[in-house]
C-alpha positions in Angstrom: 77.3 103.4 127.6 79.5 100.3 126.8 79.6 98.8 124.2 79.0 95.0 124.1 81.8 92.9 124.6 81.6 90.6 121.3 82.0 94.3 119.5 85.2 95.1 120.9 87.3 92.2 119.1 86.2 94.3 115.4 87.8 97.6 116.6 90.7 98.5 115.0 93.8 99.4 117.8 93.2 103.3 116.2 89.5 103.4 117.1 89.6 101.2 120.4 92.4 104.0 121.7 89.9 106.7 120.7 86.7 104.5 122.4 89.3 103.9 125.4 90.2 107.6 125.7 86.4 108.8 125.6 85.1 106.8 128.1 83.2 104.3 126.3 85.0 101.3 127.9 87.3 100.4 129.9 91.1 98.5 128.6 89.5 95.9 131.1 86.3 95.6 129.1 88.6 95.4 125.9 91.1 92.6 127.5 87.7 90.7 129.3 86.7 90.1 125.6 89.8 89.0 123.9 90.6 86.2 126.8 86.6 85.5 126.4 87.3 84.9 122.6 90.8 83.0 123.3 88.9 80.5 125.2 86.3 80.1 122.6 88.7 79.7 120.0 91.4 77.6 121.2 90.8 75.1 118.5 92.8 77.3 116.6 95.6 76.6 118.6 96.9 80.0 118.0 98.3 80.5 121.5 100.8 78.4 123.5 100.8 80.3 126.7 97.8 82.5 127.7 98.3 85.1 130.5 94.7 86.6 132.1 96.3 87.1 135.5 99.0 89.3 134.0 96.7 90.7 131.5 93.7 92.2 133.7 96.0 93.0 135.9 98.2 95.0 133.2 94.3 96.7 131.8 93.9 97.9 135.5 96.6 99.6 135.8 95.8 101.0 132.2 92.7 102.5 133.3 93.9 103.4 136.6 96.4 106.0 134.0 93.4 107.4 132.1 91.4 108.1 135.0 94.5 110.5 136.3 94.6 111.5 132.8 97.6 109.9 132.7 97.8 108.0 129.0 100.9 106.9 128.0 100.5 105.9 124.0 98.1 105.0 121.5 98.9 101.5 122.8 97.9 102.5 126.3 95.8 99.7 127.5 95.1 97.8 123.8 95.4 93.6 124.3 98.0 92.2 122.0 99.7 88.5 121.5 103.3 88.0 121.7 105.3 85.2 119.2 106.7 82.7 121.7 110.0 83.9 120.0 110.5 86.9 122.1 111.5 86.2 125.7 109.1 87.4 128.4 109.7 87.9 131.5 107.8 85.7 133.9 106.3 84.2 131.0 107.2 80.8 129.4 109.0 81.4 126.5 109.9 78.4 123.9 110.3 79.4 120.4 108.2 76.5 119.9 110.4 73.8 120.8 110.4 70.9 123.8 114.1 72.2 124.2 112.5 75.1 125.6 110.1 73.3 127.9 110.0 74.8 130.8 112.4 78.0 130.2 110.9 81.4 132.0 113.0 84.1 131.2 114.3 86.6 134.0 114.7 89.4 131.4 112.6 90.9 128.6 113.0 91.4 125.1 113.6 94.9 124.1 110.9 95.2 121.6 107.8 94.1 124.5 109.6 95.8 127.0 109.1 98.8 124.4 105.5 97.7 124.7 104.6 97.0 127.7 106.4 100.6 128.6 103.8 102.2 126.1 101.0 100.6 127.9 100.2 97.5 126.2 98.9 94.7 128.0 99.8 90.9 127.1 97.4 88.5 126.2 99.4 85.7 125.6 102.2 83.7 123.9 101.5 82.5 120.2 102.2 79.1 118.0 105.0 79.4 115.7 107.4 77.2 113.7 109.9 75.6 116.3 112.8 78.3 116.6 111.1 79.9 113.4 112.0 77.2 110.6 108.9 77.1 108.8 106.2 78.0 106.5 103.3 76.6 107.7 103.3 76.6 111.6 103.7 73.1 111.4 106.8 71.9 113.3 105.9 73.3 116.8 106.3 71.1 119.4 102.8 72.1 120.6 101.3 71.3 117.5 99.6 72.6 113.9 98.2 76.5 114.2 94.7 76.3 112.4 94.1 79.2 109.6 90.9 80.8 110.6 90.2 81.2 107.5 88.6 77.9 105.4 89.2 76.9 102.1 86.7 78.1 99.4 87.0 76.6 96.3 87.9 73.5 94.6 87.8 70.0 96.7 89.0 71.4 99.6 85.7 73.6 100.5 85.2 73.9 104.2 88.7 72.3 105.1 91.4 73.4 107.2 94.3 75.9 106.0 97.5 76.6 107.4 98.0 80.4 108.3 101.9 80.3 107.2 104.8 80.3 109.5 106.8 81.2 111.1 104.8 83.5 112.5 101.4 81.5 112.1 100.0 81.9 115.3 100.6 85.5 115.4 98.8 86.3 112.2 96.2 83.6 112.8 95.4 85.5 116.3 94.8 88.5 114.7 92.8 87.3 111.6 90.5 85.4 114.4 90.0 88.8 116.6 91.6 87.0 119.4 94.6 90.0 119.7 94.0 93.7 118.0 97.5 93.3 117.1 100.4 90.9 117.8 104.5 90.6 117.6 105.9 88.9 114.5 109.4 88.5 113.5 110.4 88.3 109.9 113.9 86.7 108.4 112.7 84.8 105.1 109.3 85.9 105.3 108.1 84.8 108.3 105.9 87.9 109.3 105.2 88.6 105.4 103.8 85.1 104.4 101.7 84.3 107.4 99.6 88.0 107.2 99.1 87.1 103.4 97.6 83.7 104.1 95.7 84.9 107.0 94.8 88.1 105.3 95.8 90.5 107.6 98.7 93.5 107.8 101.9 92.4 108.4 105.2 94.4 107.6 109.2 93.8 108.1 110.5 96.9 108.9 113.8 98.0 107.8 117.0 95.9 109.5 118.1 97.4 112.4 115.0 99.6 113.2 113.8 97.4 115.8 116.1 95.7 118.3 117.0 92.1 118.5 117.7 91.7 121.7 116.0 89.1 123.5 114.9 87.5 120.5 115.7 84.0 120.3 118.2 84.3 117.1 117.2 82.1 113.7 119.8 83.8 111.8 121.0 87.1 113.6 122.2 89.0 109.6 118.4 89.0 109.1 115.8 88.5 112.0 114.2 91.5 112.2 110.9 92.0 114.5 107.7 93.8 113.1 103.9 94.2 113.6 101.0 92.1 112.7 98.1 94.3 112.5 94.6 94.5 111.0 94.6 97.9 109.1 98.2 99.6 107.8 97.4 102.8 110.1 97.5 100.0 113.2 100.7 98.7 112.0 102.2 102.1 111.9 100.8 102.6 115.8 102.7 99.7 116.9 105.8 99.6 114.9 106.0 103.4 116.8 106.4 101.8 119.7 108.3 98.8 118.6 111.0 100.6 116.8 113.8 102.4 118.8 118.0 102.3 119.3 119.2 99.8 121.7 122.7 99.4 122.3 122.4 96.3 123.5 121.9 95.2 120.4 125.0 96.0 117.9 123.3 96.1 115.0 120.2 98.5 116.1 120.4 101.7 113.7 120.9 104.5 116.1 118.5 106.9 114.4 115.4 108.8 115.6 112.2 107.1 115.0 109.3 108.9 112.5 105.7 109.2 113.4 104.6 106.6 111.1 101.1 107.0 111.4 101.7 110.7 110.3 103.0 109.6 106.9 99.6 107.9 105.9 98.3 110.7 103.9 97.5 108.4 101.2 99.1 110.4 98.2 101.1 108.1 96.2 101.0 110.3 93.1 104.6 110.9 90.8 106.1 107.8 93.1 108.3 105.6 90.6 107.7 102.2 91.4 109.6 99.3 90.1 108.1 95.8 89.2 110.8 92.9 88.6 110.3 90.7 85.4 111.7 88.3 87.1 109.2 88.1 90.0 106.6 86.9 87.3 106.5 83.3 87.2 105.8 80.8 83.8 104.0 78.6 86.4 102.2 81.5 88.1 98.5 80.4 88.6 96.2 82.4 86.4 94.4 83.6 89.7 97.7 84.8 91.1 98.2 87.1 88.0 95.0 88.5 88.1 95.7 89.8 91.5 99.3 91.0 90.8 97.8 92.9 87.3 95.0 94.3 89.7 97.7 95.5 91.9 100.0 97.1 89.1 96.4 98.9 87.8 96.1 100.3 91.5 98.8 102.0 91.7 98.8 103.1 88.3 95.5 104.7 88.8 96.4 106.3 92.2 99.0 108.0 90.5 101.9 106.3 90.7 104.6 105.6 87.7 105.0 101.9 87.6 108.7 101.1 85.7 109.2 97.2 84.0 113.0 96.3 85.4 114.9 93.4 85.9 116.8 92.2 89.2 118.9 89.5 87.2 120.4 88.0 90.2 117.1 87.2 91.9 117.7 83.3 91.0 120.2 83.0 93.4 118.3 84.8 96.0 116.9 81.4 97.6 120.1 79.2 97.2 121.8 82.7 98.8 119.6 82.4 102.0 119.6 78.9 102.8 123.5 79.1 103.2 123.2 82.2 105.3 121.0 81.4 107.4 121.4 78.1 108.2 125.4 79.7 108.8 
């Protein structure tokens, strides 16, 4: 029996590959509902370029794989969002810029080729900070990305938030159920930021682990590409089949790639973990240390040993980055 449609955008990418692969529904039931809840949604203005054609057609030849028993990934068939930063073949791809206006790749970036080559299907293109310089997903030429989320407190109840930038519209996709996952790419924070204010998973993998090619460059010594999920055992699904060597990208680490999702046992226990004095601020907000004391307790408490140290030079990290990567 299927399940109804407005379910499928609160399954996780782990259980709708395990609904997928036991018949309950089809990846074309799964994609319907997403592009159902796009359109409903496109206040949000999460997505620049949306692609149903492509998609369904994509799902159908999904399904047309499990019915051979033929299942490529846990990705196989699972509708996810793309940041307009990654060039698509066929697809308009703009970093979020009028320069851009217009420019359809002929090529695809390594990473969603890597994707769509594990079965994934595309939903769409999503808002960003134009060519990824921002905080807020407020300078794209197609306009302000709307935080699903609403403020709660103070004067400001019921207003509009941004979702952070760059990658706003990618983590503002997936907070919204509009994508069970989506592409972000990180170089000062830009995945990191946006999944905190939208309050989803989002992770910058190690440099090098994932391939830059076809990624329009912000600043190529630190753009690296990583998921934006809504659980950490989704983010280890699709970074699985993000992550990989590519020699056409000199910089890609040429070593084999883990089974992530494997690693998730949970067990944390004897782990040394190191907490910065210098990362505690004299202005922090008194709401903001609660949540960093009630993260220092959990890990204390699943067994970890948390160490007090100090990274002396962190001062200079800022200054640091805005001469490299504006060089």
């Amino acid at each position: 029996m299927m399940t109804s449609k407005i379910n499928l955008q609160y399954l996780t990418i782990k259980e709708a590959n395990r609904a997928l692969n036991e018949g309950d529904y089809t990846s074309q039931d799964l994609t319907q509902a997403h592009l159902e809840a796009m359109a409903t949604e496109r206040g949000l203005n999460s997505f620049v370029t949306e692609c149903p054609d492509r998609a369904l057609a994509m799902a159908e030849e999904s399904d047309k794989r499990r019915s051979k028993g033929e299942q490529i990934s846990p990705l196989d068939g699972i509708p996810l969002a793309i940041k307009d930063l990654f060039c698509t073949e066929g697809i308009l791809s703009t970093a979020g810029s009028r320069i851009l206006d217009g420019f359809t790749p002929t090529y695809e970036s390594t990473v969603s080729h890597n994707l769509w080559s594990a079965g994934a299907v595309i939903l769409g293109k999503t808002n960003m900070d134009e060519f990824a310089m921002g905080s807020a997903n407020v300078t794209s030429y197609y306009g302000n990305c709307i935080n699903p989320w609403k403020a709660s407190s103070g004067n400001l109840v019921g207003k509009d938030l941004v979702p952070g930038g760059s990658s706003g519209g990618s983590a503002a996709a997936v907070a919204a159920r509009l994508a069970l996952g989506s592409t972000g790419t990180d170089t000062g924070g830009s995945i990191r930021q946006p999944s905190s204010f939208c309050g989803v998973v989002g992770l910058k993998p190690t440099y090098g682990r994932c391939s830059r090619w076809g990624i329009i460059a912000f600043a190529s010594s630190l753009d690296q590409a990583g998921p934006i999920t809504r659980s950490v055992g989704d983010a280890a699904l699709m970074l699985a089949e993000m992550a990989g060597f590519d020699p056409k990208d000199s910089t890609s680490a040429n070593l084999p790639v883990p089974s992530y999702i494997e690693s998730l046992n949970g067990n944390i226990k004897g782990l040394r973990i190191g907490i910065p004095s210098e990362y505690k601020l004299d202005s922090m907000p008194d709401e903001i240390e609660d949540v960093w004391q009630r993260g220092r307790d959990w890990l204390i408490d699943a067994g970890a040993e948390v160490i007090d140290i100090s990274l002396p030079h962190t001062k200079y990290a800022l200054p640091s980055y805005y001469i490299i990567a504006p060089a």
